[in-house]
C-alpha angles and dihedrals in degrees: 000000000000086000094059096041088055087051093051096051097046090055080063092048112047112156128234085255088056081229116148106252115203117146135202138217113239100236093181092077119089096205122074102198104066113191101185139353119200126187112217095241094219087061131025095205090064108089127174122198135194126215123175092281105354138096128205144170142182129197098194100059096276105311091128132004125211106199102224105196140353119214117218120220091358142087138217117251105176133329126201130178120241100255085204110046113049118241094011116137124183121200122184126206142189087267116017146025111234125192111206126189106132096347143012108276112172111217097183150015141209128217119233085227083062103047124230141308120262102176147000142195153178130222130161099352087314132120122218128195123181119207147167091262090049139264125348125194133179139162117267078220107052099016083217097149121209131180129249100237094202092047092052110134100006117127099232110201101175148013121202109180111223133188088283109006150341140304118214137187117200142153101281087037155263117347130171114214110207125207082265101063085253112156117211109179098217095186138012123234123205120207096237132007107261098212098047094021088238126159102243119205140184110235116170135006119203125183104217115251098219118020095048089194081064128089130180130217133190126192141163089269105046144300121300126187134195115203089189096064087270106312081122142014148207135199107232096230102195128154107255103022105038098115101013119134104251121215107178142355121225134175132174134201086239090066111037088162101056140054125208123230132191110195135176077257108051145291106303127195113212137197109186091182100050090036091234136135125186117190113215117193107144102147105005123129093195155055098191103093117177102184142322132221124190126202122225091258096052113264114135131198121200118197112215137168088251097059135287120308128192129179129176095240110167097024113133088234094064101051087038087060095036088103092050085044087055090055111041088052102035085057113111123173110257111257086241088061091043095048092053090055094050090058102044087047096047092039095229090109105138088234084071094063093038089055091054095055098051093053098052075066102067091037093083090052082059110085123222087249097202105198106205123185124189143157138207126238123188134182122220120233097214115093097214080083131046097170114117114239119227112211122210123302111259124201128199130201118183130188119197133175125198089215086198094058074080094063094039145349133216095208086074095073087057089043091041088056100050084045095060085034092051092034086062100045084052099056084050091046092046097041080056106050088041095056087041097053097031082056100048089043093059090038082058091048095051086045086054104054108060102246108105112113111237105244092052084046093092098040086056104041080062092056090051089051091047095050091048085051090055097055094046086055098057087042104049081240103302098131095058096043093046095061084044088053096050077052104056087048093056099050 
């Protein structure tokens, strides 16, 4: 039954790729609230994740994870690997900036008197730590650390490197911090919305990967965008994304027309220039959705706060097998084989009744066989003996027709009466499991088109799973298995 209902709601969510999107949770890993999850970008098969306070890391895709450190009293904000130095992993806490390549080296601190870190970065040999009394930088060289003061007092969230400088979301806004030390404020923020009195806040930065004029923002209302490296900018008011709380930003050469996006309300697939979001979450046992990360084969990991998910999703397998996919899930038993089971299963199959009946024919050839067992005593007429005597032991069998039982027999009014009785159970049974089945086949239908507004999807998509349980439940299961049969002989 799973099986169907992931089928049906990925016929709603097709990405602009047409690939088949089912994802899986990552089983391998211990802890259930991922924070973040980074691919080393000089092997695919080397994955980092990022608990509350946890740190793994996996070097076979996924297949085992080895947690490589645990941070008391503290907890991880982001972590990001050197793209310049091989094996170098950076992971940044409430309190400290650690390096980690064979062991744990911590590189800063924080005081209690200035807060905690959010976010660090490295660009260009230099280290960068934001914080929430403002923007540190050191040498990867030296670890002497400075502050930014142009940057003192701001509550830095996060750091995106860009081609000469940084971009930085804070809490008055976006800046962008040139090699200078030059400070440009990109876009204003206001400590609450005027209009719904909301605290707006800017979340995450992303340099585009492939339009450099372009820069992405996301904020707890929405998703912006500049396409004049941040002189103006433009809220991306599309249906399905236009206030949610954006997490993180992704993108992949495999996809130049889309952007990823993991909300507090799901993954989301969006095409600014065609004005469209598909939600894909196949798979998937969460909205809450902390940051994504996509190797350069396809594969993407979502980081949620119900455990780690991957799914193939642009491999040329996949695509190759979307048609087999189609027709493995898209199979439903037909409503004549459903309809023989039921009856089986119920016992108010018609063959029921004809074998009754033929049977009442032969039962006038059988005779009425009668066993009678007797024996003889006899008493003695002499005196001389007063014993009783037993004669021998006598035995009786009978055999007896009723020649009319072959004109007629009186056993068929009984038959003739659990016939109208189990005629009549099996119209109810069958008005029920047509109405059942008739009812689930347009729902998945509906599912299937598109149509369904967002917010009616998961009420239907119950319906669909109880339907399906009531069928199963006329049928022993059958239903169910029998979709799951026709599965395990596709694949």
């Amino acid at each position: 039954m799973k099986k169907t209902i992931f089928f049906l709601s990925f016929l709603l969510t097709i990405p602009l790729t047409n690939s088949f999107c089912l994802f899986e949770p990552v089983d391998t890993l211990e802890s259930s609230n991922i924070k973040q999850v980074i691919i080393y970008p000089f092997n695919p098969e080397v994955i980092c994740v990022a608990s509350r306070n946890s740190l793994y890391k996996s070097t076979n895709a996924a297949e085992s994870f080895e947690k490589i450190a645990v941070f008391k009293d503290e907890n991880i904000q982001h972590i990001f690997f050197d793209c310049h130095l091989a094996g170098v992993l950076y992971i940044a806490t409430t309190r400290h900036l650690y390096r980690f390549k064979d062991e744990l080296e911590q590189i800063y601190s924080i005081s209690e008197e200035d807060g905690i870190i959010y976010a660090a970065a490295k660009r260009k040999g230099v280290i960068y730590v934001g914080t929430a009394c403002g923007l540190r930088f050191a040498s990867e060289d030296s670890l002497i650390w400075h502050t930014a003061k142009c940057l003192k007092n701001f509550l830095v969230y996060y750091i995106e490197p860009a081609v000469k400088g940084l971009y930085l979301a804070s809490d008055r806004g976006v800046y962008f911090f040139g090699e200078d030390g030059f400070l440009q404020r990109l876009f204003v923020m206001r400590a609450e919305n005027e209009d719904e009195g909301q605290f707006f806040l800017a979340k995450v930065i992303k340099a585009d990967n492939f339009n450099k004029e372009r820069i992405w923002l996301g904020t707890n209302q929405g998703l912006y965008n500049s396409t004049d490296l941040g002189k103006n900018w433009q809220k991306v008011f599309i249906s399905g994304i236009d206030n949610l709380p954006i997490n993180c930003i992704a993108q992949t050469n495999l996809s130049k027309e889309g952007i990823f996006l993991g909300t507090e309300k799901g993954f989301f697939l969006v095409d600014p220039v065609k004005k469209t979001s598909k939600q894909i979450f196949e798979g998937l046992s969460s909205s809450y959705i902390s940051w994504v990360d996509i190797t350069s084969r396809g594969v993407i990991y979502l980081a949620t706060s119900n455990g780690l998910f991957q799914n193939d999703y642009f491999t040329a397998s996949l695509k190759g097998n979307l048609a087999k996919k189609n027709r493995v899930f898209s199979f439903v038993p037909s409503i004549r084989e459903v309809q023989q089971v039921v009856m089986r299963y119920n016992e108010v199959h018609p063959e029921k009744i004809k074998k009754w009946r033929e049977s009442l024919k032969y039962r006038a050839l059988f005779p009425a066989i009668s066993l009678d067992y007797d024996k003889t005593v006899s008493v003695s007429t002499n005196p001389n003996y007063k014993e009783a005597v037993v004669g021998p032991h006598d035995w009786g069998v009978s055999f007896s027709w009723n020649v009319g039982d072959l004109i007629w027999n009186s056993y068929e009014d009984d038959v003739d009466t659990r016939a109208r009785l189990d005629t009549q159970l099996r119209l109810d049974i069958l008005d029920e499991i047509n109405r059942v089945y008739f009812e689930r086949l347009r729902l998945s239908r509906e599912i299937s088109s598109g149509n369904v507004p967002e917010e009616k999807l998961q009420e239907k998509q119950l319906r669909l799973e109880e339907l399906t349980a009531i069928i199963d439940g006329y049928t022993g299961g059958y239903f169910s298995a029998r979709i799951n049969e026709s599965d395990e002989q596709n694949f």
